[in-house]
C-alpha positions as CSV (number, residue, x, y, z in Angstrom):
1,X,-217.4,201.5,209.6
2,X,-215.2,201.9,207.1
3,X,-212.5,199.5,206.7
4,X,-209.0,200.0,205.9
5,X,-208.1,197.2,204.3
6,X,-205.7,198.0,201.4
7,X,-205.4,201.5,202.7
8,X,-201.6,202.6,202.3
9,X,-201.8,205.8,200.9
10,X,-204.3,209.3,202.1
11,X,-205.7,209.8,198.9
12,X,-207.1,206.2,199.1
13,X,-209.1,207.2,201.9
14,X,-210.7,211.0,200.9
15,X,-212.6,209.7,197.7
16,X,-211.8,213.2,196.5
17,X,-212.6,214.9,199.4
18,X,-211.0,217.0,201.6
19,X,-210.8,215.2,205.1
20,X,-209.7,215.7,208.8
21,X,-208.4,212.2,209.8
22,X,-208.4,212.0,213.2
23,X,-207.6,209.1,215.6
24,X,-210.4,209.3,218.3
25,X,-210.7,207.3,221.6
26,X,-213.9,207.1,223.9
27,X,-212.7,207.0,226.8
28,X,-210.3,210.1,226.8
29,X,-210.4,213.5,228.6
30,X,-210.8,214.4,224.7
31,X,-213.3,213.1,224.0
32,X,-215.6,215.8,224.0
33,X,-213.8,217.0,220.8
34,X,-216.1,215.2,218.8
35,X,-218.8,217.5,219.7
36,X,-216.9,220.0,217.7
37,X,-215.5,216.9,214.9
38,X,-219.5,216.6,214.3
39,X,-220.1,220.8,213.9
40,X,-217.4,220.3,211.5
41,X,-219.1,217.8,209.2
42,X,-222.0,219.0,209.2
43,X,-220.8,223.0,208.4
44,X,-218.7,221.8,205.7
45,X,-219.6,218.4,204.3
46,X,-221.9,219.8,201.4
47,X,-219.0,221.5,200.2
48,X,-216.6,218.1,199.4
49,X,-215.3,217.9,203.2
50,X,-215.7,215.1,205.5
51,X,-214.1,214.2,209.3
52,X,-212.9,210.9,209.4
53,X,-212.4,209.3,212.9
54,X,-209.6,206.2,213.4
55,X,-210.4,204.6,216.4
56,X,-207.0,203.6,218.2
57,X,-206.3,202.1,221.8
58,X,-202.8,202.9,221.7
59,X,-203.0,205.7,224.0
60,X,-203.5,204.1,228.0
61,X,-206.6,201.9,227.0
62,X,-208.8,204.5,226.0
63,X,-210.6,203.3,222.8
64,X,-211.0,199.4,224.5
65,X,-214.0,198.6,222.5
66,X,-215.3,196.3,219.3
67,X,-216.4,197.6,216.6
68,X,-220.4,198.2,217.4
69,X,-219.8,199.8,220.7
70,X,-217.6,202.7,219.4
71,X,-219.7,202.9,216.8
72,X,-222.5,202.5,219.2
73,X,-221.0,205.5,221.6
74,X,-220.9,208.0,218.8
75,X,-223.8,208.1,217.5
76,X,-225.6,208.2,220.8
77,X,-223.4,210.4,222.6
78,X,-222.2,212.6,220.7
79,X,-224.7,212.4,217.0
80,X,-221.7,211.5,214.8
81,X,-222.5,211.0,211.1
82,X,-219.0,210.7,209.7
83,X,-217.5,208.0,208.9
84,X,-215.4,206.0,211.1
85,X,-212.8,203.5,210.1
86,X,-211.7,199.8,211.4
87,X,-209.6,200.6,214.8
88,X,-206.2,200.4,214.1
89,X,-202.2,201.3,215.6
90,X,-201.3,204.5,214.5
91,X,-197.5,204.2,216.5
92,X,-194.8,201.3,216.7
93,X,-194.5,198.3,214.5
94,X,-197.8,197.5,213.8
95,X,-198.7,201.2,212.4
96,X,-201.0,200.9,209.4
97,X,-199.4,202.2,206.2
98,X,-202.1,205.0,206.4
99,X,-200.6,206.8,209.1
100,X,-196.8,206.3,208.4
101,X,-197.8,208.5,205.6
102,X,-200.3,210.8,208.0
103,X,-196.9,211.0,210.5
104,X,-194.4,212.0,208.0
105,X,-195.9,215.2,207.5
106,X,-194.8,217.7,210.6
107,X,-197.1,220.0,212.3
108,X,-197.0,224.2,212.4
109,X,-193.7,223.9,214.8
110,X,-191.9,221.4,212.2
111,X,-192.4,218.3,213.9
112,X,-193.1,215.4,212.1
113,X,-193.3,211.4,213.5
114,X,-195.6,209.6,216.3
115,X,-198.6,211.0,216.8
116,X,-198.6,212.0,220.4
117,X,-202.0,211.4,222.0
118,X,-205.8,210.9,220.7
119,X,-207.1,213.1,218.6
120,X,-204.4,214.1,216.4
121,X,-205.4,215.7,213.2
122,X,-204.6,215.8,209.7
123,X,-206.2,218.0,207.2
124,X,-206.2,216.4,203.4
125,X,-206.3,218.4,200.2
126,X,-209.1,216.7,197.9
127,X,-206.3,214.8,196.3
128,X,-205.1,213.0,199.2
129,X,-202.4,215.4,200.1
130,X,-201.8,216.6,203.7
131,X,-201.7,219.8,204.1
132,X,-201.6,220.3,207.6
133,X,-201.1,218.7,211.1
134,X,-202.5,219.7,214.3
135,X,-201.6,218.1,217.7
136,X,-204.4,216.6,219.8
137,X,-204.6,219.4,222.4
138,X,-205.9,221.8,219.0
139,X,-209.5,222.4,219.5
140,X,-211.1,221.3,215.7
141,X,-212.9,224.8,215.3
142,X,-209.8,226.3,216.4
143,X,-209.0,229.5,214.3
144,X,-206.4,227.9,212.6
145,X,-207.9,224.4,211.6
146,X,-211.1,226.5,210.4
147,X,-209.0,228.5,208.4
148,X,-206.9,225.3,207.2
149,X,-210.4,223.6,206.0
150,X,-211.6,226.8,204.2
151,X,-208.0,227.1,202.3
152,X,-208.4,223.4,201.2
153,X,-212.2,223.8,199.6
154,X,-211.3,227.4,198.0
């Protein structure tokens, strides 16, 4: 797990690489997104990309477990190899700086702020810069978050 302690800023998390941050539950009707999370990783991690999953339980109870069972759940169920991060709020008060960053940037319609369900994405440039947000109903090999990825490794 990676932890986010001292995290405040995207470019803190991507250690130069470009990244799809995306809060993931594992108990969600979206789950099965990180089937295609893990195609992206490994399609594109060789070439300075990697998915990074937050675990959050903000969203009706969905992500209830510690550390070692979401962990646990990934790997078994669905082969994940990136990395995922210390669960953490991503609305309300207790946000983590991270994603008062992540939620300032709006998505294709113009709509920035809360992110509204799991698995809401956020493609970051190399440098730490978000270049694009994609609501949790977006299918990760979507057209459009394909052609985002490609755009950010050039």
């Amino acid at each position: 797990m990676l932890s986010l302690d001292g995290v405040t800023a995207p470019h803190e998390l991507t250690g130069g690489k470009a990244a799809l941050v995306v809060n993931v539950a594992s108990r969600c009707g979206l789950t099965p997104q990180y089937t295609a999370l893990e195609e992206l990783q490994r399609e594109y991690g060789d070439r300075g990309f990697t998915v990074v999953g937050v675990p959050c339980n903000q969203f009706a109870g969905q992500e209830p477990g510690t550390q070692e069972e979401i962990e646990s759940f990934c790997s078994t169920t669905y082969g994940v190899t990136f990395p995922l991060t210390s669960k953490i709020e991503v609305n309300g008060p207790g946000r983590h700086p991270l994603y008062a960053a992540l939620t300032a940037h709006p998505d294709a319609s113009g709509e920035a702020g809360d992110v509204q369900w799991n698995f809401e994405k956020f493609l970051l440039a190399p440098d730490g810069k978000v270049v694009a947000r994609f609501r949790p109903t977006t299918d990760p090999k979507a057209p459009e978050v394909v052609a985002a990825i490609e755009s950010v490794l050039g």
